[in-house]
ZATISE-180515 format. One record per residue (C-alpha): residue in three letters; x, y, z. Coordinates in steps of 0.2 Angstrom, whole numbers, plus 5000, padded with zeros to 4 digits. Layout:
// ZATISE-180515
ALAXYZ/...
***
This chain:
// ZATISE-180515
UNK567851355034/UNK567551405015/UNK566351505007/UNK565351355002/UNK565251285020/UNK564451425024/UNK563351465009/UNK562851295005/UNK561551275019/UNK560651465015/UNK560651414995/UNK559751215000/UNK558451315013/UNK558251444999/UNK557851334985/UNK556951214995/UNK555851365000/UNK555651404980/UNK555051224977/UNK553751234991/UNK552851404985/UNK552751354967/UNK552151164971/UNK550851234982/UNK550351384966/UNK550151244954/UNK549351114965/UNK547951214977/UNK546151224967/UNK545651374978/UNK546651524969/UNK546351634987/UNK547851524994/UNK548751524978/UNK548751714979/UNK549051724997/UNK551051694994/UNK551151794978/UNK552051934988/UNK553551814993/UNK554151784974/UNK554051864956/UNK554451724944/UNK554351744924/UNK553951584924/UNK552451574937/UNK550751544931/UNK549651664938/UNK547751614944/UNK546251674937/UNK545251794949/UNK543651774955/UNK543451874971/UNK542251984959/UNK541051854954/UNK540951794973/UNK540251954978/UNK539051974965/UNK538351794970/UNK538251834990/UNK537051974986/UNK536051914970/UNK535651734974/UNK535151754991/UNK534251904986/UNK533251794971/UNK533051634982/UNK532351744997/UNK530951804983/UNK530651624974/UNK530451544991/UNK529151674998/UNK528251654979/UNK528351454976/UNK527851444997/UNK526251534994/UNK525751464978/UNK526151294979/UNK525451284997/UNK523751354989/UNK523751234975/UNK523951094988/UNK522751145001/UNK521351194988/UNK521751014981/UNK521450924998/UNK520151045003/UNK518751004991/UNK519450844987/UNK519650884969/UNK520750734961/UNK519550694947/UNK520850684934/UNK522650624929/UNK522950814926/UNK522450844943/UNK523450694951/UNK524850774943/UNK524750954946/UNK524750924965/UNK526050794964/UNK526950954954/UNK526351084967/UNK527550944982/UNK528950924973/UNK528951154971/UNK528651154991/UNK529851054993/UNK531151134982/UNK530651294988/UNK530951235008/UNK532951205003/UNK533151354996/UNK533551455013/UNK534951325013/UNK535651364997/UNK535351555002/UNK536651525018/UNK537951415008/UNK538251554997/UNK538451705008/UNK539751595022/UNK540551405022/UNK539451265026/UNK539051245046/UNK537751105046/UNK538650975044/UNK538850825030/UNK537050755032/UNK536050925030/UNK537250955016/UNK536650805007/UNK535050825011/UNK534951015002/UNK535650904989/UNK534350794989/UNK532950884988/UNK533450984974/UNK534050824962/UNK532450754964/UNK531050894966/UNK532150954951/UNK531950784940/UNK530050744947/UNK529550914941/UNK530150884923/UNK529350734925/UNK527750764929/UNK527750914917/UNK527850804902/UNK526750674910/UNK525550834911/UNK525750864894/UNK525450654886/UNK523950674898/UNK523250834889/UNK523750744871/UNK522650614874/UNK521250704883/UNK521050814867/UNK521650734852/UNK521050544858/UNK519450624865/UNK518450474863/UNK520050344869/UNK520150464884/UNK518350474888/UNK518250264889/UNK519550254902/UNK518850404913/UNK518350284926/UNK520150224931/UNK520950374926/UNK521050414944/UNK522350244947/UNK523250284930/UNK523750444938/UNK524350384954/UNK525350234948/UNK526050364934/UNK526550494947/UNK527250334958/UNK528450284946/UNK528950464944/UNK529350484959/UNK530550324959/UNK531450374944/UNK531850544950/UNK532650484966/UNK533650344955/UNK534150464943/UNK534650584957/UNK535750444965/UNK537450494961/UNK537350664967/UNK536650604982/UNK537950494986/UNK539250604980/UNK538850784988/UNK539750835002/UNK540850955011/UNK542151025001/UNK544051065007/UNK543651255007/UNK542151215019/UNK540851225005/UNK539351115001/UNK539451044983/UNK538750934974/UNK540350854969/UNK542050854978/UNK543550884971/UNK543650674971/UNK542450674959/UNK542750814946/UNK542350694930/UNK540750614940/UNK540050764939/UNK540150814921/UNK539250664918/UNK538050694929/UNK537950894921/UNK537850784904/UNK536450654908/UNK535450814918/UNK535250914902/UNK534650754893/UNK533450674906/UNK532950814913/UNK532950944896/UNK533050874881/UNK531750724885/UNK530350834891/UNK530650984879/UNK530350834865/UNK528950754870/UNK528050914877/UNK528450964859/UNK527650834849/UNK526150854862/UNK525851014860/UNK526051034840/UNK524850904840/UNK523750984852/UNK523551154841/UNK523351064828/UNK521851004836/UNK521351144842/UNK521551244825/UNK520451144816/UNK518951154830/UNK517551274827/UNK517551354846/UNK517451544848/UNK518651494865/UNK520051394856/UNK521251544853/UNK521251564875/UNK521751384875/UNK523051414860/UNK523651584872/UNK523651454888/UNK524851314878/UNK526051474871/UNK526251524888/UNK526651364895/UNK527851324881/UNK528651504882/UNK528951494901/UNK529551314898/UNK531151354886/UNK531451534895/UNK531751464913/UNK532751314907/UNK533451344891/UNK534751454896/UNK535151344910/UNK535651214901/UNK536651304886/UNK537651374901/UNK537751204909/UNK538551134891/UNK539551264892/UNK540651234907/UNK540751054904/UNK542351104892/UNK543751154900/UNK544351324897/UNK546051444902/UNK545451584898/UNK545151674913/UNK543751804905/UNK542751694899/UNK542751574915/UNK542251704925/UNK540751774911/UNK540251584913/UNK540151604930/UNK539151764929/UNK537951664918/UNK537651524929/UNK537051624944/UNK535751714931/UNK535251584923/UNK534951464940/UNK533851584946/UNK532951614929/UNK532751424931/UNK532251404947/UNK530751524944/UNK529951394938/UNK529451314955/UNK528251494957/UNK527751514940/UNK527051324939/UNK525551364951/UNK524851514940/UNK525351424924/UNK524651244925/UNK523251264941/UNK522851444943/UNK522551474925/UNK520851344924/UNK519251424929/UNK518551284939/UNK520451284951/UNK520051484950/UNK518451474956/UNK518951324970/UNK520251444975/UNK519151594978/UNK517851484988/UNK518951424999/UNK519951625005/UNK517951645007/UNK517751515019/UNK519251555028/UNK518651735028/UNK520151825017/UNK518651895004/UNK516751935005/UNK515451814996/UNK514951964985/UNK516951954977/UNK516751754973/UNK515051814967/UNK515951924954/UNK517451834949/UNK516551674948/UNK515151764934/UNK516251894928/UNK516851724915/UNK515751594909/UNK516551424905/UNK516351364888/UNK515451184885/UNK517151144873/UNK518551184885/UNK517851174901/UNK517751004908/UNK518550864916/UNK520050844908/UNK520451014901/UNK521151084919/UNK522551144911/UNK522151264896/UNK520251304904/UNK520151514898/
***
């Protein structure tokens, strides 16, 4: 027996062994079991995987922490908007059709955030359908509430620059706005199709909202998100509002700079909470090898998500708190059920009289 004979089968076992390790570095997505083996071997040659074990602790303790505090603040408000709505029966106008169809699709938002709590701190134990369904809700509460925000502000255009168009079709304004939030609706759970049918359970035991199947699908879908659900509405929100101060700059009311303070504010909180979120989401639709600024991209999409999802707790005291006739419903009804005294609604109700210019039937939104 030669020196080959015996040689031959250890250098075979040991190069075969060589293959394995580097197929599976090069191959696996999930750097953990890339980096599980690097003790075995010490190539030149090796590529080594960018780490992100630092960027997964600091999401298991801030997301959690800022879905726990946007879920309590979007449960409360947006429960109060709904139940003063139905408790005075106050759908009088398009605005108001809308701001409680608004005030759903934040409840609803706000009720899968426990879920997305849990996916973040541990792997995914529900199963496929819940994971969907998380999914789900979020596309399309996401997409409805744009929506309705820019139907909110074509509503306010017409009721303030087409006074006179606006006041003619008063009577059926009530059907315009149901058919108007209808067809919202719809075209947020079309638009929100893909993701729907694409989410699932990932090979690392995670819910996303793309697997690794579909890795191009969903830059598409980051794409045409930014678009529908950003770029559209910050356009025609825009012209709506530029056209609304211009309005309001030329009228002769003492109140008219509360009402210009009440369309900054909606405007400021409407580019703050989702501005960002969508420059990040640009961002990481380019592929990138730099492992810094992969992992600074990831710090910035944590932040700025949960910048963004404030919005489903900021919406009720922005759009429906903000009116002094939604205020005053508001404070009637914790007196009926026996949270304050009559002598408070007394107060608050007086302490501000509504001006004949702003407060009326379709100025729900920028009431001082």
């Amino acid at each position: 027996m030669n020196s080959f004979t015996v040689l031959g089968p250890v250098l075979l076992m040991w190069s075969c062994r060589v293959k394995a390790n580097v197929t599976r570095m090069t191959t696996e997505g999930d750097y953990e079991d890339s980096t599980s083996d690097a003790s075995t071997f010490d190539y030149g040659t090796a590529v080594s995987m960018c780490e992100k074990a630092a960027n997964r602790n600091f999401r298991s303790w801030f997301l959690p922490t800022v879905y726990s505090i946007i879920c309590f603040l979007a449960l409360l408000g947006n429960f109060l908007v709904i139940l003063t709505y139905l408790y005075f029966k106050r759908l009088k106008t398009m605005t108001d059709i809308f701001l409680l169809n608004l005030a759903v699709a934040d409840l609803l938002f706000a009720l899968s955030l426990p879920f997305w709590a849990a996916s973040v701190m541990t792997t995914w134990p529900l199963g496929q359908f819940p994971c969907k369904s998380m999914h789900a809700i979020y596309k399309i509460s996401f997409f409805s509430g744009m929506f309705l925000l820019t139907c909110i502000s074509v509503d306010r255009y017409y009721s303030i620059t087409k006074a006179v168009s606006a006041h003619r079709c008063r009577s059926s304004a009530i059907q315009y706005g149901r058919v108007s939030s209808m067809i919202t609706w719809v075209m947020a759970v079309v638009f929100s199709l893909p993701e729907i049918i694409y989410s699932g359970i990932n090979n690392n035991n995670t819910c996303v909202a793309f697997t690794h199947a579909h890795e191009d699908l969903r830059v598409s879908m980051l794409v045409s998100q930014m678009i529908l659900g950003f770029v559209l509405p910050a356009l025609v929100m825009g012209f709506c509002y530029s056209c609304i101060i211009k309005t309001l700059v030329q009228a002769r009311n003492f109140e008219k700079n509360k009402a210009l303070k009440v369309i900054f504010a909606v405007v400021s909180v409407f580019l703050v909470s989702q501005l960002p979120y969508n420059v990040v989401m640009g961002l990481s639709t380019k592929n990138t090898t730099h492992c810094d600024y992969e992992n600074l991209l990831l710090y910035a999409m944590d932040v700025t998500r949960g910048i963004a999802f404030l919005r489903c707790c900021v919406n009720p005291f922005l759009y429906a708190f903000i009116g002094v006739k939604f205020r005053n419903d508001l404070l009637k009804l914790l007196k009926d059920l026996g949270c304050i005294s009559q002598r408070h609604v007394i107060y608050a109700c007086g302490k501000r009289k509504s001006s004949a210019g702003f407060e009326t039937e379709t100025t729900t939104s920028f009431s001082p």
